[in-house]
C-alpha positions as CSV (number, residue, x, y, z in Angstrom):
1,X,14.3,-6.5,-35.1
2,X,15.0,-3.1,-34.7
3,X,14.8,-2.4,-38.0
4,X,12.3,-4.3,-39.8
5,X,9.8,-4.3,-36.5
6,X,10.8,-1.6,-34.5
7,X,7.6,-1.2,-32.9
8,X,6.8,-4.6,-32.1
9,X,8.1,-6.7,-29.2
10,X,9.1,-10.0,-30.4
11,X,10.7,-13.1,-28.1
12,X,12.2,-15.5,-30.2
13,X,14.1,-18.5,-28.3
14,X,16.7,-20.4,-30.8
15,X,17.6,-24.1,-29.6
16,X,20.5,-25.4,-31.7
17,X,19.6,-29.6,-32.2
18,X,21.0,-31.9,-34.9
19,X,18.5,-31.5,-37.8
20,X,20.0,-34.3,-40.1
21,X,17.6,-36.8,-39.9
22,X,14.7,-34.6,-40.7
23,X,16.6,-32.8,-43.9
24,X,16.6,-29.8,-42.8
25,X,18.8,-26.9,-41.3
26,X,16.0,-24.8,-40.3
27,X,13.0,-23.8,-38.9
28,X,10.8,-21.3,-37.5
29,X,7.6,-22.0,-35.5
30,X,4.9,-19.7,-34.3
31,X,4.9,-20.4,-30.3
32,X,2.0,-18.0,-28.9
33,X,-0.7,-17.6,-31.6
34,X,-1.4,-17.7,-35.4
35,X,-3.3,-14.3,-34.9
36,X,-0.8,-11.3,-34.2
37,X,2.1,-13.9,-33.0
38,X,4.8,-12.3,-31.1
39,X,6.5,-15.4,-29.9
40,X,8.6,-17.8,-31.8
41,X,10.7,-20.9,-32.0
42,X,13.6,-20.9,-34.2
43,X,15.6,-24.4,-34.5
44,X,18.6,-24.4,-36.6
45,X,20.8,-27.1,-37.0
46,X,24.0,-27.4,-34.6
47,X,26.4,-28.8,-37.6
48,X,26.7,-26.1,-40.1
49,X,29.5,-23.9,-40.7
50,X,29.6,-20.0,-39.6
51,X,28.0,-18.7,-43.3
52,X,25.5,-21.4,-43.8
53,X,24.6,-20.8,-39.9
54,X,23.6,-17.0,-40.8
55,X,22.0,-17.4,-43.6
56,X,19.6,-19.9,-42.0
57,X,19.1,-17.7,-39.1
58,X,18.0,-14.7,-41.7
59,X,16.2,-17.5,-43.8
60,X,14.1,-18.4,-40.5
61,X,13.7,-14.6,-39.3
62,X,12.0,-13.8,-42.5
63,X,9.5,-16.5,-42.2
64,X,9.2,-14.7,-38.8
65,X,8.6,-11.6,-40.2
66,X,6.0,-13.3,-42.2
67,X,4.6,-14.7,-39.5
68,X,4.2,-11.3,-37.7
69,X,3.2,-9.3,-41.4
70,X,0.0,-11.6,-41.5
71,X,1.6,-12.8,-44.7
72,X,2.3,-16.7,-43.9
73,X,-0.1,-17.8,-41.7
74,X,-1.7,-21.5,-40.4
75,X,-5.3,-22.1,-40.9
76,X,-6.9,-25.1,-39.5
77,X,-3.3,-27.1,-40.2
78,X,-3.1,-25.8,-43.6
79,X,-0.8,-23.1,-44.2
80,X,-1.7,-20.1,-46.1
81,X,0.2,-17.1,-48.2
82,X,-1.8,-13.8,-47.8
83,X,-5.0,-16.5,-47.3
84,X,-4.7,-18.5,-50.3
85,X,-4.0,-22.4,-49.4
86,X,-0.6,-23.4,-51.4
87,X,-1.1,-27.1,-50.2
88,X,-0.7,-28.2,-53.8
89,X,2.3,-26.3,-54.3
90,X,5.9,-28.3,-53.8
91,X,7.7,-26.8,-50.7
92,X,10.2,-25.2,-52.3
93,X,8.1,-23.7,-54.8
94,X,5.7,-22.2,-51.7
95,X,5.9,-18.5,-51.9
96,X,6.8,-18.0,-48.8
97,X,9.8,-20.4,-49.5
98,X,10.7,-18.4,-52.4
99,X,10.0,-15.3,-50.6
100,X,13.5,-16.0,-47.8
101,X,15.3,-17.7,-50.2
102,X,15.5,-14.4,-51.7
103,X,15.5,-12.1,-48.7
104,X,18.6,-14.7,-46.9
105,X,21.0,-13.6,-49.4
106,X,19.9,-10.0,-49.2
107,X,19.8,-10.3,-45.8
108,X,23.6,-11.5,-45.8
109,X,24.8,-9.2,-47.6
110,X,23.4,-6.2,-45.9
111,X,24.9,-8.6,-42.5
112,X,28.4,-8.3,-44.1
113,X,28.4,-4.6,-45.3
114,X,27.4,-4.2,-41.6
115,X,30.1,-5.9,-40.4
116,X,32.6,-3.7,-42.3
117,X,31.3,-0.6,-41.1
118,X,32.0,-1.6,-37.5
């Protein structure tokens, strides 16, 4: 947070729950407002090992960043990308999909050079 919104204050709650059934190992929910959110819900699933676990966190924080950007945003239940409607699009090909699938791995990395600098 500190350094990709340093001068916004975020609360983000994450509840760990088994995610199997629904197919997924993440997700991130806006919890305040669609306009200039500030609070979120992250849910990751409670079953995955120590690597998968951070990249899903990263994966839902950039959706979070997204979220807080204006880039990703819900309009009326359909969600938009910088306001175009990408309901026809398949979900993984949404480019806000595309956009942390990218940035998790980044993100990772940049996680484990950290690490190594401790």
């Amino acid at each position: 947070m500190t350094k990709y919104l340093p001068r916004h204050h975020i609360y983000v709650e994450v509840l760990h729950r088994g995610l199997y059934r629904e197919g997924a190992y993440g997700y991130c929910s806006v919890t305040n407002c669609d306009w200039r959110p500030r609070e979120f819900l992250i849910e990751v699933h409670n079953r995955l090992n120590e690597e998968d676990y951070i990249k899903v966190i990263l994966h839902e924080l950039q959706h979070l960043l997204q979220h807080v950007r204006g880039d990703l945003r819900d309009k009326r239940g359909i969600r938009c990308w910088k306001g175009i409607d990408c309901s026809d699009l398949d979900y993984e090909e949404t480019p806000w999909e595309v956009d942390a699938h990218q940035k998790e791995n980044e993100l990772y990395e940049e996680y484990l050079h950290y690490l190594t600098t401790l």
